[in-house]
N, C-alpha and C positions, 0 to 999 in steps of 0.2 A: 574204718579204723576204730577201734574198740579205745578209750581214753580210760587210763590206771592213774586216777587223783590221788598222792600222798603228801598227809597232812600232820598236824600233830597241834593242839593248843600252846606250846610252848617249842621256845626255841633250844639250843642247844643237847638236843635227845640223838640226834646220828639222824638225822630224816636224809639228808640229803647223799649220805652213804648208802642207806638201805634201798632208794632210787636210782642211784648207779649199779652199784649191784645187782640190783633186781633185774633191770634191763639189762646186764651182762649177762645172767643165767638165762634170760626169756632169749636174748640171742642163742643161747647155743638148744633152745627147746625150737625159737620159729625160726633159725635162718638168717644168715646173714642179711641186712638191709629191711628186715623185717621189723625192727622195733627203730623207735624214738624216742628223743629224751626232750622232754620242754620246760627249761628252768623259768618258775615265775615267780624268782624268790628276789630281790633287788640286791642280796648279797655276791650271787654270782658263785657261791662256790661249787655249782655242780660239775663244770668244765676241769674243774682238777683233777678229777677221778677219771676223766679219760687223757688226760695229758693236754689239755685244751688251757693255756693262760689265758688269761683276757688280755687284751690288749690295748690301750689307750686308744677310745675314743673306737674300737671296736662298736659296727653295728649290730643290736640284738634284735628280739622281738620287741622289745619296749620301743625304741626308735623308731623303727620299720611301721609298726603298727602308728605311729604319734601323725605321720608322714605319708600314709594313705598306701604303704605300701606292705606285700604279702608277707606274714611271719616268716613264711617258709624261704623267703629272701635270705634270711641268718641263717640257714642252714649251716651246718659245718661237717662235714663226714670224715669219722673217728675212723682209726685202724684198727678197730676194735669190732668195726661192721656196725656201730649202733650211730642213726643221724642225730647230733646234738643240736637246738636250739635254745642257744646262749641268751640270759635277759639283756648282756651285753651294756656298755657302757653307757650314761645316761644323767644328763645334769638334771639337778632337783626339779626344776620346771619340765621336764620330760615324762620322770618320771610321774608328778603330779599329775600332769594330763594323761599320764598313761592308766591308771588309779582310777582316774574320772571317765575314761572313755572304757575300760574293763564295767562301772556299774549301772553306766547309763546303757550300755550296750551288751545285756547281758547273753547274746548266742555269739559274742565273739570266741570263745572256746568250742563252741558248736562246729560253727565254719571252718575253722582252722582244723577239725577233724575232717572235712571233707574236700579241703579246698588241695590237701597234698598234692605237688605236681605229678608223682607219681601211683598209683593206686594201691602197688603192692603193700605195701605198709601195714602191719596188721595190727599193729598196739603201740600207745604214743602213753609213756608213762610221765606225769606232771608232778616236780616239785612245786612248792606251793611255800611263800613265808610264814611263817609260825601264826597261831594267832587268827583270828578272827579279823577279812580285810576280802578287796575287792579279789585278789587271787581264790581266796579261799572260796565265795560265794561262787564264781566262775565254775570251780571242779564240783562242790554240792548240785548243781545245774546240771552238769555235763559230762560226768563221769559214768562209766559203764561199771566200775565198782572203786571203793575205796582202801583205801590200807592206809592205819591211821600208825603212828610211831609214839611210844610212849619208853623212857627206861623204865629198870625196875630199881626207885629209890624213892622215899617219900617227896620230891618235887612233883614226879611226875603223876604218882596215886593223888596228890591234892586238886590236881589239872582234868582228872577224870571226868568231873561233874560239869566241866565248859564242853569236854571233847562229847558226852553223853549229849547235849544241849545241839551241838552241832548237827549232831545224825538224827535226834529224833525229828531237828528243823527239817532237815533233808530230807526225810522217810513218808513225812507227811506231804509233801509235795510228789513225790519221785518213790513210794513204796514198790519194794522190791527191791532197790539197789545194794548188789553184795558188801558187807565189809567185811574186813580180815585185817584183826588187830598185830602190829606187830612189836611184841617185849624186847627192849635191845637192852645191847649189853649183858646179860643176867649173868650172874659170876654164884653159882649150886653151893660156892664154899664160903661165902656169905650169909650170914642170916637176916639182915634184913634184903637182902636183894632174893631170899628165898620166898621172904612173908609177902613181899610187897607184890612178887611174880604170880602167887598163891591169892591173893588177895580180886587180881589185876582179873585174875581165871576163873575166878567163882562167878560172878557176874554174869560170864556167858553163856549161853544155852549148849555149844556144840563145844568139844574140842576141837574142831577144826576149824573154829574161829577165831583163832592165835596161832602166829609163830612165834617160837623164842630164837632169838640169835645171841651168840652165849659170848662174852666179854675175852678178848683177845687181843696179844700185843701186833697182831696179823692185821687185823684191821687199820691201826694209827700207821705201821709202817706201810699198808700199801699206798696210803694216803701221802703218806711222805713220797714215797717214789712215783706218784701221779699216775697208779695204776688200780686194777679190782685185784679186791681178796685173790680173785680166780686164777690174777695169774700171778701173784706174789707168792701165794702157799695156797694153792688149790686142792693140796688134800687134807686141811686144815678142818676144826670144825664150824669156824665162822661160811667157810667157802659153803660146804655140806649144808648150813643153816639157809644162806639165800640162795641156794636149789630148791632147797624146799620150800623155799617162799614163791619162788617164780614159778614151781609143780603147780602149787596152790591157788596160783592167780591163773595158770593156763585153764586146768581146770574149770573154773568158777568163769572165763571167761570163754570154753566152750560149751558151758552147759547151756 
């Protein structure tokens, strides 16, 4: 199973959008049953984008894991064809141990890629909490590539030089590991969300190491209705945008 770690320095950018999505469009490139989603973010909001509430006292991976037993336990199987594992409900002492047992033990993201009950499984994309933390170090380790999320406004251009900081940590250990930056939001009839997009792109060597996903009221309402872009307004160009983000990532994880 191939692991798609998405990150970002800062909270509040659309990460946890752009990993549902993305795993909705790689379902419809590898096949139903063929992706999965692993939230290891303690806020829990990845499950809303597939219609997944949490539940009081619902078990995730944070628990399962605290408790000696297998992530893949929390399983949850969406209508959507994609397996979701929820970080799931979790009093502050759980979580805490759960923090400590992700750094002391760092191939438990390893495992969990090979331990799937079933084998089919070809790509397990991982949200991750914002910020620099035991989740994050997890995916730097064990991902088969990255996709980092940044908007295009000056919070997120000041946050660059942590996000830089991150990957060169990673590249020195683990060189070779793909990244593909992804600019959210970007609204062309803006000007600073023009500069800051222009800015965000000089940096990088290829073009094809950036997607833009373009700023749309498609997005917050799919979110409201606990669905993906794809199937709220799938001929939108937010939808069109994380195609081509999952093109991208299939790609780069067949080559």
């Amino acid at each position: 199973m191939k692991l798609v770690g998405v990150i970002s320095p800062k909270g509040g950018v659309g990460k946890t959008t752009v990993v549902a999505n993305l795993a909705g469009s790689l379902t419809r490139l590898a096949g139903v049953g063929q992706v999965s989603v692993l939230d290891l973010d303690p806020q829990n909001g990845l499950g809303w984008h597939f219609g997944q509430v949490l539940e009081l006292d619902q078990t995730g991976v944070c628990r399962a894991s605290v408790t000696g037993r297998s992530p893949w336990s929390a399983r949850v199987e969406t209508q959507l064809g994609v397996d979701y594992l929820p970080y799931g409900w979790a009093a502050e002492s759980e979580r805490e141990a759960f923090e400590q047992l992700l750094t002391s033990d760092i191939d438990w993201l390893g495992r969990l890629a090979t331990e799937r009950p079933d084998t089919d499984t070809e790509v397990c994309v991982v949200d991750t909490a914002p910020g620099d933390s035991a989740y994050l170090r997890q995916v730097l380790h064990h991902a088969d590539m990255v996709v980092t999320v940044l908007l295009s406004d000056g919070g997120s251009y000041a946050t660059m030089t942590d996000l830089e900081q991150y990957l060169s940590d990673m590249l020195v250990v683990r060189p070779g590991v793909p990244v593909l930056q992804v600019i959210n939001q970007v609204d062309r009839s803006e000007r600073l969300s023009r500069d800051v997009t222009a800015a965000m792109t000089a940096s990088l060597e290829e073009a094809s190491a950036y997607v833009v996903v373009h700023r749309d009221e498609a997005v917050a309402e799919a979110l409201a209705c606990q669905s993906l872009v794809a199937q709220h307004a799938p001929h939108g160009q937010p939808s069109q945008d994380f195609d081509r983000l999952a093109a991208a990532v299939w790609r780069q994880l067949a080559s």
